[in-house]
N, C-alpha and C positions, 0 to 999 in steps of 0.2 A: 035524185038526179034531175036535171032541168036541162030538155035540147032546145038549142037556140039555131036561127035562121041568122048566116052573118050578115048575109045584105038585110037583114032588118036588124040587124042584133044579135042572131046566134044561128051558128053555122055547123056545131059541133056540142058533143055530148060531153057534158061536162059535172063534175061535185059541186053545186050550191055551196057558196063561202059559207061559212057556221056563224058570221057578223050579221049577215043581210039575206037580203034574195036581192038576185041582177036584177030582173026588171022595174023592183017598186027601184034599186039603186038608182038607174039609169033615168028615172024620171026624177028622182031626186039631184043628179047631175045635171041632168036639163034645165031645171030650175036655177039650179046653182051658176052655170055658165053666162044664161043670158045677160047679165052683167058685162062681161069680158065681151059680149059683142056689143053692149051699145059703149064699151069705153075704146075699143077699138074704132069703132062709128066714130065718137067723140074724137079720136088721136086723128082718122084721116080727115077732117076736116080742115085740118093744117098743117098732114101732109101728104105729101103724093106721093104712091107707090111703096115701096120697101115693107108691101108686105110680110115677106119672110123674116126683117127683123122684128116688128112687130110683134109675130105669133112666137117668134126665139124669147122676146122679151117676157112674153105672158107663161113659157113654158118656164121656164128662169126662175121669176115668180113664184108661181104654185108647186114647180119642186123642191124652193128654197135653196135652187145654185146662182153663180155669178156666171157672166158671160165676157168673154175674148173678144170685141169684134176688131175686123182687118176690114182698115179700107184707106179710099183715097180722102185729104178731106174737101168738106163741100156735100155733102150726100145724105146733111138731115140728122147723123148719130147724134149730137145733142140736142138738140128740135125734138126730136123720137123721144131721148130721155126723161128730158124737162116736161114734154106733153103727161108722160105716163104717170110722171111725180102729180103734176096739174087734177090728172081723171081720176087721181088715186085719194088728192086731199094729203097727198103726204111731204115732205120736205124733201128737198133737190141740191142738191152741191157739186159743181162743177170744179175737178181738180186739174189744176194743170201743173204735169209732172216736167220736170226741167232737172238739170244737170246741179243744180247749187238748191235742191229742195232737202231739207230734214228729217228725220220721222217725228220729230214736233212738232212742223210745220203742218203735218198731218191729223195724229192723233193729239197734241194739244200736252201744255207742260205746268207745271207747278208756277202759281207767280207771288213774289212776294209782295204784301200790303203793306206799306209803311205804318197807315195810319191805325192800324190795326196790331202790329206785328206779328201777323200770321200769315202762311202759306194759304193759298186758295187755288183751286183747279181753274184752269181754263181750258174749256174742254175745246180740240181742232174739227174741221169741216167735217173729221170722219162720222161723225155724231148725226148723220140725217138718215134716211129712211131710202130713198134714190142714190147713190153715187155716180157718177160717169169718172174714173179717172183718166184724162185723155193723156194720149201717147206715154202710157205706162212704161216701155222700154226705153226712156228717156233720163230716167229717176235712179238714183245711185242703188246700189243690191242693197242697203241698208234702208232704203222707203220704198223698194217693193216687197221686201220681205215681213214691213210691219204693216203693208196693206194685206197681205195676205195673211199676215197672224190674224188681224181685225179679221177678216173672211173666215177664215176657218174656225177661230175660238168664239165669236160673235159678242168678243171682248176686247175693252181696252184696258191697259195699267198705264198712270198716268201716277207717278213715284210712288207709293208705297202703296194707293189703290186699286181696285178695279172696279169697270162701270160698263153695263152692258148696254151693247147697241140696240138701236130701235129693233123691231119688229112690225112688219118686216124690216129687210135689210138687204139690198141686191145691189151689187157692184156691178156696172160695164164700165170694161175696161177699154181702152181702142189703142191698135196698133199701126202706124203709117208702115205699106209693105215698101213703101221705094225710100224712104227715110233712112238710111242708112249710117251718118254720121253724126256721131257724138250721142249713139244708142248705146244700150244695157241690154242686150238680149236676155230674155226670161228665162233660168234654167228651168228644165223638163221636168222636175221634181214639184217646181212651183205652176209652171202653163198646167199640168196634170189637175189644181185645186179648181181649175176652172169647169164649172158642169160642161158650159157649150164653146165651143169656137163660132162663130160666123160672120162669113164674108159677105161685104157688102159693096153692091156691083151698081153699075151706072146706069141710072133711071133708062128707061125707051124714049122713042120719039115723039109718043100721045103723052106719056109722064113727064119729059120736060117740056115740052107744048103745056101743058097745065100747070106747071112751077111757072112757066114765064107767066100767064094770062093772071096768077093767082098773086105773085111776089114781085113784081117787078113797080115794086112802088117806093117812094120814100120810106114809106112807114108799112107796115103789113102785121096784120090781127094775126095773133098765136095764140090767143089763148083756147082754155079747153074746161069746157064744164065738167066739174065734178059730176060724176057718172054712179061712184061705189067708192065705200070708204074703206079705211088700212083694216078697219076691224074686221072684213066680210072676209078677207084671205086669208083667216087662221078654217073659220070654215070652210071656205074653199080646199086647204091642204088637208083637211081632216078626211072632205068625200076622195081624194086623189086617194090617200092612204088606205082605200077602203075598194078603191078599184080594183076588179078581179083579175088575175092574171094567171089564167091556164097552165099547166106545167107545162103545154108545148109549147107554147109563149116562152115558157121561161126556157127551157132548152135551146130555144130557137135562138134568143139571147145570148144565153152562152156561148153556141157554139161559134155567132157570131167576132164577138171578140175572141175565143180560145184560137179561130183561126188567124188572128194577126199575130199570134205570137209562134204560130206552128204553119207559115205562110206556104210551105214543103207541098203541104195537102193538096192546092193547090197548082202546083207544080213547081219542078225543082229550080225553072229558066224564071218564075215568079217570084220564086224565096229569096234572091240574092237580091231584091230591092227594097227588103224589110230589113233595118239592122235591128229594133226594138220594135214589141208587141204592147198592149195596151194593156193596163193593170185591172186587177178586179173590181178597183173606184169607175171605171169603163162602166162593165156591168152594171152596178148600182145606178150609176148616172142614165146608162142608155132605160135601165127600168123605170126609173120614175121619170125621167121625160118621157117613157111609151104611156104610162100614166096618166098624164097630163096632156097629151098629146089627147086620149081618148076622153079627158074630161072637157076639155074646149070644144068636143065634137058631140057634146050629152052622149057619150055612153061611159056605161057601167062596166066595163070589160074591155081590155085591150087588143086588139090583132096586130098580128103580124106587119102590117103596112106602117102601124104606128110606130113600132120598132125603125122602120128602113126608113122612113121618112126622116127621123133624127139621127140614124148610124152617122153622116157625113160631119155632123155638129158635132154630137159627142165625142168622135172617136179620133178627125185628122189633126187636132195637136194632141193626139195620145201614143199618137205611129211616128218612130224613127225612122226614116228613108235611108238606104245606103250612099255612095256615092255613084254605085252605078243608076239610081235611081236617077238622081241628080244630072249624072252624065245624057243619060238618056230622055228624060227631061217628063221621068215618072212621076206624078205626084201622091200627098197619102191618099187624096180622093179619086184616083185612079187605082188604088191598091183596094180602097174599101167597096169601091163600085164592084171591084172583080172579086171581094170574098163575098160579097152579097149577093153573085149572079152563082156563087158557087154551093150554097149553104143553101140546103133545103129548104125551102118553106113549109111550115106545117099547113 
């Protein structure tokens, strides 16, 4: 048995994982992290503010999910992407999704050679290591359903082949929320493959004060020193995988998401603005982003905070709202803010 002081590390008595010991872990983590702050270092040097997509991008990352983001544009989501590709050393591809796009156009098609007379691959954009596909709800069901095969099988078949994607491999996606016409809404089956959702909101007054003083030029320096290379983040998910998580931890998870689907608990004037709960990919998802959460912070062991700090990412395209919700003008991050003030903390 090994007790830990949580403000330093360990706060609670707990079983030694049978891989490791926490501590020498947690210094091993430490180690491992500092990278990811000087590539973050490196990303703000070109840009201002949007911290929290930054730390979503890095959590994304090293749990090996894709990211949802909603915003207006104008606010850096490509800037943010192309930097990360930049500090990473790895390949960047910007897709813009439109209403007359293909899934060839995408994943890439068979082409005939004359001079040869054979078929030869020609592989599509999806083949880089970064993705940003913007305004993804724009793209007929037929190419957002083979960006998310790509996503999920971390495969492409291009006619009678298949070829696996880089490694890494992270899609952000971006959604315009007042765009409205001549959209594809994402069904819930599909927004569900996404690890995170997050919104991304309008710089402050010091933050665009500092975009003016910094961009308001003809020309304006973006680039971003390579910081850590694509290979360092297979070890990075190796120490994530190896991060301890308490069984109260994991309870505390659970019961989290079991109450959005059991919203009653809660109370019964709270239930009718759940019509759907969040599936068990929830869990999985909110657990290794508390994972990673704790590894970008050097430690070795997850708490509680790292769970609630990501509940709002993981879980609000995971929650159906009613229409009373709607009516009343509930959101799901009003729904998860009040099962998280309701669920115990261990």
């Amino acid at each position: 048995m090994t007790t830990f002081n949580q403000t330093e590390g360990l706060n609670q008595t707990m079983t030694t994982p049978s891989h490791t010991d926490i501590q020498s872990l947690s210094e091993e983590v430490k180690l491992a992290s500092d990278p990811f702050t000087k590539l973050k270092d490196a990303m703000q040097s070109v840009i201002v503010g949007q911290d929290e997509l930054l730390h979503r991008m890095f959590i994304g990352l090293l749990a090996n999910g894709h990211l949802l983001i909603e915003g207006v544009p104008g606010l850096a989501k490509t800037l943010a992407v192309s930097s990360l590709a930049k500090g990473l050393d790895t390949t960047f591809q910007r897709l813009q999704f439109t209403p007359d796009l293909l899934p060839a156009d995408l994943t890439g098609t068979m082409m005939y050679r004359q001079d040869s007379g054979e078929f030869v691959v020609n592989r599509g954009p999806i083949f880089a290591s970064i993705i940003l596909a913007d305004e993804i709800n724009r793209a007929p069901a037929k190419v957002q359903s083979a960006l998310l095969e790509a996503m999920q099988e971390r495969q492409v078949t291009i006619g009678s082949d298949t070829f696996k994607l880089p490694d890494p491999f992270l899609v952000l996606a971006t959604q315009n929320p007042i765009e409205q016409e001549g959209t594809y809404p994402l069904p819930e089956a599909q927004v569900d493959r996404f690890m995170l959702k997050v919104l991304v909101g309008y710089p402050t007054h010091d933050e665009e004060r500092e975009i003016l003083n910094r961009m308001a030029k003809t020309s304006s320096n973006t680039d971003v020193d390579c910081v850590m290379h694509a290979d360092s983040i297979a070890h990075a998910r190796k120490l994530v995988d190896q991060i301890y998580v308490d069984d109260s931890i994991a309870d505390y998870i659970v019961n989290i998401v079991q109450t959005t689907r059991t919203p009653e608990q809660v109370s019964e004037d709270f239930a009718v603005f759940v019509e759907n709960g969040a599936s068990p990919r929830a869990t999985l998802a909110l657990t290794l982003c508390a994972k990673a959460n704790a590894f970008l912070e050097g430690r070795g062991y997850v708490i509680p905070q790292d769970a609630k700090d990501l509940a709002h990412d993981v879980l609000r395209h995971r929650i159906s709202t009613s229409y009373e919700a709607e009516a009343e003008g509930v959101t799901a991050d009003n729904i998860i803010s009040s099962i998280l003030n309701f669920v115990k903390v261990p």
